[in-house]
MARLUMMI-397296 format. One record per residue (C-alpha): y, x, z; residue in one letter. Coordinates in Angstrom, 3 decimals, m for minus. Layout:
// MARLUMMI-397296
+----------+----------+----------+----+
:    north :     east :       up : aa :
+----------+----------+----------+----+
:        Y :        X :        Z :  A :
...
+----------+----------+----------+----+
This chain:
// MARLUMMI-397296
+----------+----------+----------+----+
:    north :     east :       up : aa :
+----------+----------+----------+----+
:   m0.056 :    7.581 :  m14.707 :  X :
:    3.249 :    6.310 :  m13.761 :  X :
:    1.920 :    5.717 :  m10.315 :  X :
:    1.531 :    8.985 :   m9.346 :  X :
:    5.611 :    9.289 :   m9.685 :  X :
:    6.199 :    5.703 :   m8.225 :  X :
:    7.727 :    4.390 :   m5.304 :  X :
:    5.705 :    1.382 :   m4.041 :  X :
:    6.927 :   m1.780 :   m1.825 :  X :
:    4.687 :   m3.861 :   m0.212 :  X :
:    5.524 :   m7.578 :    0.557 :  X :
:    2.867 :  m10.507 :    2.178 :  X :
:    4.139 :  m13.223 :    0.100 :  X :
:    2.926 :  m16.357 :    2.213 :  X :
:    4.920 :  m14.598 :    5.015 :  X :
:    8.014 :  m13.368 :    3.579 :  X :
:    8.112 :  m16.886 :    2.237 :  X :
:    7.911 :  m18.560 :    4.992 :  X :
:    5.389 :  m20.533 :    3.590 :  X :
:    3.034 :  m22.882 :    6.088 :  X :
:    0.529 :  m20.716 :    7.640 :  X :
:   m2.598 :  m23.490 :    6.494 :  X :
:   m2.227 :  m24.489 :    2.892 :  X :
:   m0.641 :  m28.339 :    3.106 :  X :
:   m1.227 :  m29.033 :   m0.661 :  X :
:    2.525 :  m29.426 :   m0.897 :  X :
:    3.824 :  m27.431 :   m4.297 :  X :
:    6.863 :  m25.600 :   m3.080 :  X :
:    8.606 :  m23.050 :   m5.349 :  X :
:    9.153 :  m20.110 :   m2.515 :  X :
:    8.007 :  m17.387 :   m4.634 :  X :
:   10.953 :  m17.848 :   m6.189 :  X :
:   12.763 :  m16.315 :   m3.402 :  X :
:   12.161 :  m13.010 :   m5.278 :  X :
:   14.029 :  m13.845 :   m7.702 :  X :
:   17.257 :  m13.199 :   m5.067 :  X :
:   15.551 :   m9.443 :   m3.755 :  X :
:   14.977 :   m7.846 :   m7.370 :  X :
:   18.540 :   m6.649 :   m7.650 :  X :
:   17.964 :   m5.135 :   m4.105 :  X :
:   14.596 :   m3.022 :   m4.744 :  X :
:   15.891 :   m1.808 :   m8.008 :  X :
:   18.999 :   m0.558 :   m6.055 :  X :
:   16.767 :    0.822 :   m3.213 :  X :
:   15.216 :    2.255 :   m5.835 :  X :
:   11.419 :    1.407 :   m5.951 :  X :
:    9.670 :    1.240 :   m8.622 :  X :
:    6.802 :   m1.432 :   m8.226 :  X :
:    6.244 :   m4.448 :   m5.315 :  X :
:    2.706 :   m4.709 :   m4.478 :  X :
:    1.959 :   m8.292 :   m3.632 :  X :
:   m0.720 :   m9.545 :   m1.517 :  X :
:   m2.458 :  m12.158 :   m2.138 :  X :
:   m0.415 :  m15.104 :   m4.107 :  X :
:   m3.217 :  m17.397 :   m5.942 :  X :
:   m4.477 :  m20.594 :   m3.749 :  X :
:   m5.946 :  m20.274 :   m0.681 :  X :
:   m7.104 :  m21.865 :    2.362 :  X :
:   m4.866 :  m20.516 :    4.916 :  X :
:   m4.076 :  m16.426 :    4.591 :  X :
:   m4.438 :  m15.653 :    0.947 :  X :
:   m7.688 :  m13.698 :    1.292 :  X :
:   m9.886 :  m16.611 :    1.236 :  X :
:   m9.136 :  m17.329 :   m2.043 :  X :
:   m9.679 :  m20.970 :   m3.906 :  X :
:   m8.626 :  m20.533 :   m7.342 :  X :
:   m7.885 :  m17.190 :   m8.841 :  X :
:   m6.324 :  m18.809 :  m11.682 :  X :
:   m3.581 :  m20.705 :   m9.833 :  X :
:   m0.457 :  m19.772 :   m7.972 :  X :
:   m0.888 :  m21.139 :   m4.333 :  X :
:    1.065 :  m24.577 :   m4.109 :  X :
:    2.453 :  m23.154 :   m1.257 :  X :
:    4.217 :  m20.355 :   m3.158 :  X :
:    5.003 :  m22.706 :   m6.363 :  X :
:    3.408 :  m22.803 :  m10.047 :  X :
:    2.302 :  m20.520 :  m12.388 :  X :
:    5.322 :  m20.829 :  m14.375 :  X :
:    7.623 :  m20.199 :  m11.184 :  X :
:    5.715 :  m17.411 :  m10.688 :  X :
:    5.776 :  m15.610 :  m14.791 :  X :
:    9.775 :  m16.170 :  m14.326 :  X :
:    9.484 :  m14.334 :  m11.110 :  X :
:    7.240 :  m11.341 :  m12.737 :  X :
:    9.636 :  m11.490 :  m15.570 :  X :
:   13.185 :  m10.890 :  m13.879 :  X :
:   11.212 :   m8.101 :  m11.491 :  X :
:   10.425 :   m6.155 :  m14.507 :  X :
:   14.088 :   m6.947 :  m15.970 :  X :
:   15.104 :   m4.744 :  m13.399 :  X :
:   12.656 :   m2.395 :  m13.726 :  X :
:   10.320 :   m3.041 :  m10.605 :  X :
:    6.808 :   m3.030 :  m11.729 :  X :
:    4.097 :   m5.926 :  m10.383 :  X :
:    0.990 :   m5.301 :   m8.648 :  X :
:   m1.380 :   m8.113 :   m7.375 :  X :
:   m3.641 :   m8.012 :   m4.258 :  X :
:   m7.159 :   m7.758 :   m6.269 :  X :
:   m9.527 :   m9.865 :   m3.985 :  X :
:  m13.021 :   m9.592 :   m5.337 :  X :
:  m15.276 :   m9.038 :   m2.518 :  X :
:  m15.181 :  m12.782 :   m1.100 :  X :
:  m13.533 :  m15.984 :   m1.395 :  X :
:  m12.981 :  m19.086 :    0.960 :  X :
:  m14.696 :  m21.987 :    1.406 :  X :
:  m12.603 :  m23.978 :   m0.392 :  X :
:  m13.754 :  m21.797 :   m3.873 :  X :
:  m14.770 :  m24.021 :   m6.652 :  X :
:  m18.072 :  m22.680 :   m7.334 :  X :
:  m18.911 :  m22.701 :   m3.400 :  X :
:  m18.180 :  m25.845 :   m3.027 :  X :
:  m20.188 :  m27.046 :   m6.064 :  X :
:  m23.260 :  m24.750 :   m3.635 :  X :
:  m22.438 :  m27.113 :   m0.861 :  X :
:  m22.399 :  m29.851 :   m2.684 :  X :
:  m25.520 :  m29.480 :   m5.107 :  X :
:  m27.680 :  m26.916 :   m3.314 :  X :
:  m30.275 :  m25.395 :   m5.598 :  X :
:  m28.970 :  m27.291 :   m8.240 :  X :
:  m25.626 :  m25.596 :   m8.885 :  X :
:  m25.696 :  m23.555 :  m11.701 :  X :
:  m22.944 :  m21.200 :   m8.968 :  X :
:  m25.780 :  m20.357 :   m6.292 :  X :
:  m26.314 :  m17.001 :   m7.290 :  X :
:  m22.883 :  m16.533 :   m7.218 :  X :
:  m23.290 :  m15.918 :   m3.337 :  X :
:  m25.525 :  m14.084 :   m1.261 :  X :
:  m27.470 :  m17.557 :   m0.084 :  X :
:  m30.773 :  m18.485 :    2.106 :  X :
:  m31.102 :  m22.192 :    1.608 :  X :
:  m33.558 :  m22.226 :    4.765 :  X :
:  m30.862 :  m20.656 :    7.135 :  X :
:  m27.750 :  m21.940 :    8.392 :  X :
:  m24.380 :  m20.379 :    9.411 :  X :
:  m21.245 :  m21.121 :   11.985 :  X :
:  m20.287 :  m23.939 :    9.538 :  X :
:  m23.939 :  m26.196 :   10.007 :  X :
:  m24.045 :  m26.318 :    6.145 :  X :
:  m27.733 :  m26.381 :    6.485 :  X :
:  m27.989 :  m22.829 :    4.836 :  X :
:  m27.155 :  m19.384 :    5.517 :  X :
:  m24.696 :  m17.236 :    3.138 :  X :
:  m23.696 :  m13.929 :    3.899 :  X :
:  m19.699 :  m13.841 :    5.458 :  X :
:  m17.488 :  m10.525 :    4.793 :  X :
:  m17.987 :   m8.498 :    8.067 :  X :
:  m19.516 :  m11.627 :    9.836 :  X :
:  m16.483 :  m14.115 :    9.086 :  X :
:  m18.363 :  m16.951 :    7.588 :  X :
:  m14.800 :  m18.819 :    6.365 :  X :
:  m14.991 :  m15.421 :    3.773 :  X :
:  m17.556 :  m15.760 :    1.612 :  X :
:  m19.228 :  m12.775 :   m0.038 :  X :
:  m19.086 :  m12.748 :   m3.726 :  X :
:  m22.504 :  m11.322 :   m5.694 :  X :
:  m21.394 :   m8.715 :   m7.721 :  X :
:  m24.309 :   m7.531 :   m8.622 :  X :
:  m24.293 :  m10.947 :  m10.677 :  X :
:  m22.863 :  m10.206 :  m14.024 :  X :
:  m21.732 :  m13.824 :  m14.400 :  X :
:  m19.548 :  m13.170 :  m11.428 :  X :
:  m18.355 :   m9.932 :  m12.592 :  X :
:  m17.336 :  m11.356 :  m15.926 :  X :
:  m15.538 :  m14.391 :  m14.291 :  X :
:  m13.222 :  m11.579 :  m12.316 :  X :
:  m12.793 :  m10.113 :  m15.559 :  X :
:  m11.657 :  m12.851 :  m17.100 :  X :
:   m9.311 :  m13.789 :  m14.211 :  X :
:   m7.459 :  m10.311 :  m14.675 :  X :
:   m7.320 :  m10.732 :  m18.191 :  X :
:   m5.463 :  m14.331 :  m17.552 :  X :
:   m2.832 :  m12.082 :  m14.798 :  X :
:   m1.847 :   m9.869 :  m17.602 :  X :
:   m1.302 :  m12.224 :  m20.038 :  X :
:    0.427 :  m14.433 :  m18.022 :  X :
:    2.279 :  m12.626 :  m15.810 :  X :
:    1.994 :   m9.283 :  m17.471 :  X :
:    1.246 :   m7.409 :  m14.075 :  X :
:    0.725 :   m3.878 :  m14.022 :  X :
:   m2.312 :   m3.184 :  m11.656 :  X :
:   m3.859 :   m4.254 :   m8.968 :  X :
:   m4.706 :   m2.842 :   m4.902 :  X :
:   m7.912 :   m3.883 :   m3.927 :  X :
:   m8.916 :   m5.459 :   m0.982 :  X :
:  m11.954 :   m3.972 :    1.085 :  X :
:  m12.219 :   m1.582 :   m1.965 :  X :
:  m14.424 :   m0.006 :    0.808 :  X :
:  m16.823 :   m2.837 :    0.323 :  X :
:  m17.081 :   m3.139 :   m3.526 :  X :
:  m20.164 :   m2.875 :   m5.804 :  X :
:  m19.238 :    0.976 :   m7.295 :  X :
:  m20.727 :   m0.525 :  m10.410 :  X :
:  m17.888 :   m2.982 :  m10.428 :  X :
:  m15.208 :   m0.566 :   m9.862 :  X :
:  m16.266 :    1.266 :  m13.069 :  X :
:  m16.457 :   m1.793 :  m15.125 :  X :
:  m12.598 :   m2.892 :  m13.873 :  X :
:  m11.598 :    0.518 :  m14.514 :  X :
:  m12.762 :    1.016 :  m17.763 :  X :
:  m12.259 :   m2.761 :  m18.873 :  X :
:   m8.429 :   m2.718 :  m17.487 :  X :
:   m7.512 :    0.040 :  m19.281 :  X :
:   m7.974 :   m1.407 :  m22.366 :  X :
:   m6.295 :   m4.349 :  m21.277 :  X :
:   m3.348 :   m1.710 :  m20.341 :  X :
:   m3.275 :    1.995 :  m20.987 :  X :
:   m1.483 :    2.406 :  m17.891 :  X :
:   m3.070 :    0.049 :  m15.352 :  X :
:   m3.142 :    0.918 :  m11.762 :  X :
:   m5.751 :    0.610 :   m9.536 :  X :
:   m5.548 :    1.026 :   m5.759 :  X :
:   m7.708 :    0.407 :   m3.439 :  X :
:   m7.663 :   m0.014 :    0.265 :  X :
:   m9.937 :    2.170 :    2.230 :  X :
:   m9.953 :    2.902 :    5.790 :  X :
:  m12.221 :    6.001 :    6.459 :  X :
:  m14.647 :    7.859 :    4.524 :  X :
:  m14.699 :   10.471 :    1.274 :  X :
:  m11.725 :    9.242 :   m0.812 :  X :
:  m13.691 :   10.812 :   m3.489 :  X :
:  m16.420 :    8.406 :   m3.558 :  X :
:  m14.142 :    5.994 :   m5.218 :  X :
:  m10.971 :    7.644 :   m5.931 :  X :
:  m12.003 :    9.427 :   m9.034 :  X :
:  m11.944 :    9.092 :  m13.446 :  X :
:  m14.406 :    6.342 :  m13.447 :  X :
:  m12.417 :    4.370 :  m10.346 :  X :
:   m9.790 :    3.937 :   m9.152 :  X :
:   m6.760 :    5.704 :   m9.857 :  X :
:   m5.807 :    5.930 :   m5.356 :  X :
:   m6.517 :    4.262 :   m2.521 :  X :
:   m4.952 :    4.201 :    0.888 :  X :
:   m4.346 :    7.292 :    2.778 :  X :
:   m5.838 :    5.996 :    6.395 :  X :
:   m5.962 :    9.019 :    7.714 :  X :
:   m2.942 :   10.265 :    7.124 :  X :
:   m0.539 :    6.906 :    8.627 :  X :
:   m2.198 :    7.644 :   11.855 :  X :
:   m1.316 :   11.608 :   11.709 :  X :
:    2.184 :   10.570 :   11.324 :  X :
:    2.817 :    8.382 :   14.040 :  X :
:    0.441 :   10.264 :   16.400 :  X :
:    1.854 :   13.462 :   15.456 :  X :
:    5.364 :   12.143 :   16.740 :  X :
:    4.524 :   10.174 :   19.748 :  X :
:    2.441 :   13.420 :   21.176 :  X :
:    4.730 :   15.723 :   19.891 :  X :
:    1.785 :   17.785 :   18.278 :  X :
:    2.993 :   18.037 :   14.705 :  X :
:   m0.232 :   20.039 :   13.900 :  X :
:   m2.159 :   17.005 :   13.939 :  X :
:   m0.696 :   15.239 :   10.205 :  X :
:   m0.477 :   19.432 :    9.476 :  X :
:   m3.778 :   19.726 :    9.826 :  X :
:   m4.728 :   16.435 :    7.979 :  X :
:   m2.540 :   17.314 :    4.840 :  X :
:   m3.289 :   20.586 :    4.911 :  X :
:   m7.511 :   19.183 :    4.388 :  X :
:   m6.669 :   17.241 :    2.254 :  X :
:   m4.143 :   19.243 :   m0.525 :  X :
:   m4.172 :   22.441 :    0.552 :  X :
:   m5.120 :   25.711 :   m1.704 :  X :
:   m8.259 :   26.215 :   m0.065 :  X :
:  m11.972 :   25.685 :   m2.184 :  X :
:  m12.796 :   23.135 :    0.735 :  X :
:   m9.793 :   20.964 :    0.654 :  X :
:  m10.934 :   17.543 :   m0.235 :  X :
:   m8.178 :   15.491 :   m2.407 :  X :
:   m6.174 :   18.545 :   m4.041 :  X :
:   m4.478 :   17.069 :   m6.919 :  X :
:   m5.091 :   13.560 :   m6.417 :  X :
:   m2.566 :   10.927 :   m5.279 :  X :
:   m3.222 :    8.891 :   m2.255 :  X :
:   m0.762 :    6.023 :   m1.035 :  X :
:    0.885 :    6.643 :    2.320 :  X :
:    2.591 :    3.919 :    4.346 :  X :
:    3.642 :    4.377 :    7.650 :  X :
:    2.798 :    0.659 :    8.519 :  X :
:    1.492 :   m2.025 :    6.008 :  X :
:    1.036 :   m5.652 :    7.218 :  X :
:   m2.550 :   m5.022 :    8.854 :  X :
:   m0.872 :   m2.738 :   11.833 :  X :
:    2.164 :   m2.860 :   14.332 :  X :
:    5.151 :   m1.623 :   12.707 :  X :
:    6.811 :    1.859 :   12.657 :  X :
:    9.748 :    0.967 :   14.904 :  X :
:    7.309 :   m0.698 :   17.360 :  X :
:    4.866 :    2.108 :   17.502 :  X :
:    7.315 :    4.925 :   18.067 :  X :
:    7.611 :    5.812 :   21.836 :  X :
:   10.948 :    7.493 :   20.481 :  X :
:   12.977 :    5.722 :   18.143 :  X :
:   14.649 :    9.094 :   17.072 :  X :
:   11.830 :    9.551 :   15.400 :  X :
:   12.009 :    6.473 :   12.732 :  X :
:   13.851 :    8.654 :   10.146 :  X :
:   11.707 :   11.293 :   10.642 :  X :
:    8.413 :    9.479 :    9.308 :  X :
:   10.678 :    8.887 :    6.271 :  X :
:   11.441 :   12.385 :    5.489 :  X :
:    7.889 :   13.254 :    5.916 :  X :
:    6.047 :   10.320 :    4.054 :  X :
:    8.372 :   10.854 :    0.994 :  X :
:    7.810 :   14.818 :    1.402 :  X :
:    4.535 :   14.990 :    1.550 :  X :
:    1.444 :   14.690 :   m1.441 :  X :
:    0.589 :   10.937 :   m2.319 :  X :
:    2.012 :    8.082 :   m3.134 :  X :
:    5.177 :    6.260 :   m0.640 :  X :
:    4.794 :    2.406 :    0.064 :  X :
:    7.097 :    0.730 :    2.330 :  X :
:    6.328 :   m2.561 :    4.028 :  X :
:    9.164 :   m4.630 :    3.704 :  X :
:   11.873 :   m5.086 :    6.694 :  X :
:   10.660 :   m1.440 :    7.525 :  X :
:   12.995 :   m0.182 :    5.813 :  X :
:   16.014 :   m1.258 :    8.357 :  X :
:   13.726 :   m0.884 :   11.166 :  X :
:   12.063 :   m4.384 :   11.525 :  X :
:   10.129 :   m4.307 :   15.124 :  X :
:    6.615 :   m6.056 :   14.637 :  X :
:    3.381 :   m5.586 :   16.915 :  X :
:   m0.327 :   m6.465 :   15.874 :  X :
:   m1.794 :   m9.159 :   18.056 :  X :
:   m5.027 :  m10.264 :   18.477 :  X :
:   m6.335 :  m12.996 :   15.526 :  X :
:   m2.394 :  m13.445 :   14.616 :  X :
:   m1.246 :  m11.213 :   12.031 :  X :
:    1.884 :  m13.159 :   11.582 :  X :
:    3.835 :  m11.467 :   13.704 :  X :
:    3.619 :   m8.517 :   11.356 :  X :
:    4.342 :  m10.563 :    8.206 :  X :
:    7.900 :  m12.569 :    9.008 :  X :
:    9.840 :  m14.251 :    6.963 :  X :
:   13.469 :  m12.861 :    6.221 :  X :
:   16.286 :  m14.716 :    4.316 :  X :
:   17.739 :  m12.007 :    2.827 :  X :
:   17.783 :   m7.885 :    2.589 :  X :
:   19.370 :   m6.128 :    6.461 :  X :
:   19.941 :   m3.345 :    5.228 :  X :
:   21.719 :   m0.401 :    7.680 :  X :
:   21.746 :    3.359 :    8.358 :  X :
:   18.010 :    3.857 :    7.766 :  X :
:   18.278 :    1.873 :    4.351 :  X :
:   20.543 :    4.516 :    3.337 :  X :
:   18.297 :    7.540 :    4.156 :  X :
:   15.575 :    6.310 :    2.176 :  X :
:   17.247 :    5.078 :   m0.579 :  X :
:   18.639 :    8.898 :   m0.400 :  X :
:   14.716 :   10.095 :   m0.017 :  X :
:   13.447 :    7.775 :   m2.735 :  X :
:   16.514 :    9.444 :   m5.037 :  X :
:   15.467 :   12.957 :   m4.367 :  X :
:   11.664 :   12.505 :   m5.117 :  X :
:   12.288 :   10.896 :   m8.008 :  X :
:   13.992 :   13.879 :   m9.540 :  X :
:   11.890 :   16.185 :   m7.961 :  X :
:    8.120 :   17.387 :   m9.868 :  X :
:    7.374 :   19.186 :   m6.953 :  X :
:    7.470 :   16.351 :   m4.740 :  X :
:    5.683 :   14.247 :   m6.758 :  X :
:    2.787 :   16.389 :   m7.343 :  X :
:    2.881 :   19.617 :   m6.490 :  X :
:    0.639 :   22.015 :   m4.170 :  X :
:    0.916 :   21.790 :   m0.748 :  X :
:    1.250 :   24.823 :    2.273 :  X :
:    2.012 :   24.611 :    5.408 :  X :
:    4.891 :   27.163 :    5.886 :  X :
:    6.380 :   26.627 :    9.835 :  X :
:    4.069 :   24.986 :   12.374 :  X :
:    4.483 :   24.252 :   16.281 :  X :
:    4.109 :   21.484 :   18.423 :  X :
:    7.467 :   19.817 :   17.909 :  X :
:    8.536 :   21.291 :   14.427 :  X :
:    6.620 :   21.300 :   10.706 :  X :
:    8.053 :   23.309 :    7.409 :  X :
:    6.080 :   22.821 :    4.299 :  X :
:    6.422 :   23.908 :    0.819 :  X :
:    5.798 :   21.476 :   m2.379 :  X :
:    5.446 :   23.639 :   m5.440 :  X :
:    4.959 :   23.318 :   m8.962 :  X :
:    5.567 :   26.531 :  m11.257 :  X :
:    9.360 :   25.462 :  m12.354 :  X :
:   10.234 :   24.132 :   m8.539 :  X :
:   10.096 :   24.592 :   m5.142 :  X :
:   11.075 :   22.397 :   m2.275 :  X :
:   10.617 :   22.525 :    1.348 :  X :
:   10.643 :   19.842 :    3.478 :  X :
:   11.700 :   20.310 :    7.127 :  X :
:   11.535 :   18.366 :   10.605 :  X :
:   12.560 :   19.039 :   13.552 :  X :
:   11.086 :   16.760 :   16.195 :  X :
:   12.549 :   17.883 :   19.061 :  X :
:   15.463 :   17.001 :   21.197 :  X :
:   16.852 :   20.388 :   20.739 :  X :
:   17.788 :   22.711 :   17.432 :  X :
:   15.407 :   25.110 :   16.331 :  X :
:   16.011 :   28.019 :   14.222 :  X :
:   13.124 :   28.384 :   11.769 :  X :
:   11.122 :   31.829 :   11.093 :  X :
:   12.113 :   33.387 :    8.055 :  X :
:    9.204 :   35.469 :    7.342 :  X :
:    7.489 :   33.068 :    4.705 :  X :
:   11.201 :   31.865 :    3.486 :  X :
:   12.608 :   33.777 :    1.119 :  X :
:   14.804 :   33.019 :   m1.990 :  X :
:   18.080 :   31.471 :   m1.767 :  X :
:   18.039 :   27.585 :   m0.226 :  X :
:   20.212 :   24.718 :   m1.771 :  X :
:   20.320 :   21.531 :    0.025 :  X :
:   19.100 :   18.686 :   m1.825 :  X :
:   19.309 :   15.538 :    1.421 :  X :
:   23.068 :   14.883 :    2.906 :  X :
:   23.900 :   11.887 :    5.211 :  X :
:   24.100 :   10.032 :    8.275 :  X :
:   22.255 :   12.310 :   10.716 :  X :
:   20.799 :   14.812 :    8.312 :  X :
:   21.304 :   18.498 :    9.265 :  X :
:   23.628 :   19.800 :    5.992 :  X :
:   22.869 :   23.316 :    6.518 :  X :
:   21.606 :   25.290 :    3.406 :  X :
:   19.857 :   27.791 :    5.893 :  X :
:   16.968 :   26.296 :    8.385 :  X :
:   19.074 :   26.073 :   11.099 :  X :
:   17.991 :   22.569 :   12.122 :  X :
:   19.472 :   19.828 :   14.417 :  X :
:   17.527 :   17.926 :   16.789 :  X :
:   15.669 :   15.081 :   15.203 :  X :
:   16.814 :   16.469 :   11.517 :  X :
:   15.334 :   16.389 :    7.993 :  X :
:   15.851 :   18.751 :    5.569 :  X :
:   14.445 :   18.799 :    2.015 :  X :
:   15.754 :   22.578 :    0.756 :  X :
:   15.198 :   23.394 :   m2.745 :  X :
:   14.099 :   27.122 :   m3.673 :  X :
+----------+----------+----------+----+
């Protein structure tokens, strides 16, 4: 799966547009604006942009009208194939925000509830009690994604419904050719479904991704042969900034150390979860950091470490961005045009050296140096090993060299990168040393 050696980039399209945060009805071609970053990621060196949602909405994307329709806000269908098109001309793959667990009022076959009751051939489309009511007054109750009645729960159980989502994906790929999707609230999803996506997009496309977001829980439940191919490693974003900001590096130790280590009891050994260090649901890297020293540092590890990399876009020059309370916008700006600086640099330099590396991309994981301020670990396959090194101290540290044998060469170079082919590290330094 060419996933499993990708480098992902995450962009909120109604956002990064800046695109009106309530859909006017006024067709604007902003998606196009891609069309002026593809040259950019393919020199930054990613290898698919996953898009949230882009089909018409009511206001945020995830309360979806039409799945078959670019939102007007974003452009057309055809401004969006060219877009898909001149991505993949420079050899950025396309991934879609799959949103199958609800859809917003303003869906076609809801409305056609509203408007007909028990006679709309859609009503078991929903989960409905025509002698209820909700927060709307419709005069009748339907059951809201996590209480939010302007999301409305799709049936999948109904195999009408499942074979309409089908259908939909079927229309993505042969319109825009995508080349998998993330799903939302995968969390939430009828397992049954899952399956039936997983088994029905891969005949669509050999190689089709699917992702899904998950926030807690056994990965395994849905990450698996029948599944989904990953889903998003929760646990491990807040190990990484928490790890930093208390100085206790055994905390992401410990969590990647559960989850890949050699041990019978390790949970997702040979698997491939995503890691982000911020997405466009939480307050950004920069933001988070108590020390800003640190920013590079979540790089080195994120692209060292088992899973998959995604970077939320502007994150990658250090875009500042806090989570507030019902306004997510703050997290999901809109930028004119690339900023790249110093930190661009490093992780077009990380994305480089993964790409070329087996071991980083899948091999075993052990934790080789551990204290509160400092973390060594080794990526191995049988042809390679690498270590990756931070120091997150203020202060060098000279590493033990009991479990470090075999000549080192230095694989990372760079603004602010410790060069030495030994583990004699600078403060604040990564070093990715190949054995």
């Amino acid at each position: 799966m060419w996933a499993y050696h990708g480098i992902f980039y995450q962009i909120y399209p109604i956002g990064f547009c800046g695109a009106p945060v309530h859909n006017d009805g006024i067709c604007t071609p902003r998606i196009r604006k891609l069309l002026d970053w593809s040259e950019y990621l393919e020199n930054l060196g990613v290898d698919s942009i996953l898009l949230n949602p882009v089909f018409e909405s009511d206001n945020h994307g995830y309360d979806t009208r039409d799945f078959k329709k670019i939102d007007c806000r974003l452009g057309t269908n055809e401004d969006f194939a060219q877009v898909c098109q001149d991505l993949h001309r420079h050899h950025v793959k396309v991934v879609l925000d799959g949103v199958f667990n609800h859809v917003g009022r303003g869906f076609w076959a809801f409305q056609d509830v509203l408007e007909k009751r028990w006679d709309s051939p859609y009503k078991d489309w929903f989960l409905i009690n025509f002698d209820g009511n909700n927060g709307y007054n419709d005069g009748l109750w339907y059951e809201g994604w996590e209480g939010h009645f302007e999301l409305v729960k799709l049936n999948l159980k109904n195999p009408a419904v499942t074979d309409y989502l089908l259908e939909c994906v079927k229309y993505w790929v042969d319109t825009f050719d995508i080349d998998g999707l993330r799903l939302d609230v995968a969390y939430s999803l009828d397992p049954d479904f899952m399956r039936r996506l997983r088994s029905y997009t891969q005949d669509l496309k050999s190689d089709f991704v699917l992702i899904g977001e998950v926030l807690f829980g056994d990965y395994n439940r849905i990450v698996n042969d029948d599944m989904l191919h990953s889903c998003t490693n929760y646990e491990c974003y807040k190990g990484i900034y928490s790890s930093f900001n208390s100085m206790n590096m055994f905390e992401i130790a410990h969590s990647l150390q559960r989850q890949y280590g050699a041990e019978q009891w390790c949970l997702y050994r040979g698997k491939h979860l995503m890691n982000f260090v911020d997405n466009h649901d939480v307050t950004r890297i920069a933001t988070i950091l108590n020390n800003k020293n640190h920013l590079p540092l979540t790089y080195g590890l994120m692209m060292g470490m088992p899973g998959i990399p995604c970077i939320y876009y502007g994150s990658e020059w250090g875009e500042p961005g806090e989570k507030a309370p019902d306004n997510d916008y703050a997290l999901r700006p809109c930028f004119e045009e690339p900023k790249p600086n110093a930190l661009t640099d490093l992780i077009r330099k990380l994305i480089r050296i993964r790409q070329k590396s087996d071991a980083l991309c899948s091999g075993s994981y052990r934790n080789v140096v551990l204290t509160n301020h400092q973390l060594i670990f080794e990526r191995a396959t049988e042809s390679e090993k690498v270590l990756v090194a931070i120091n997150a101290s203020d202060t060098p540290y000279t590493a033990c060299h009991g479990d470090l044998t075999g000549s080192a060469r230095e694989l990372l170079s760079g603004d602010g990168i410790s060069l030495a082919g030994s583990l004699e590290m600078t403060a604040y330094s990564i070093q990715y040393l190949q054995l």
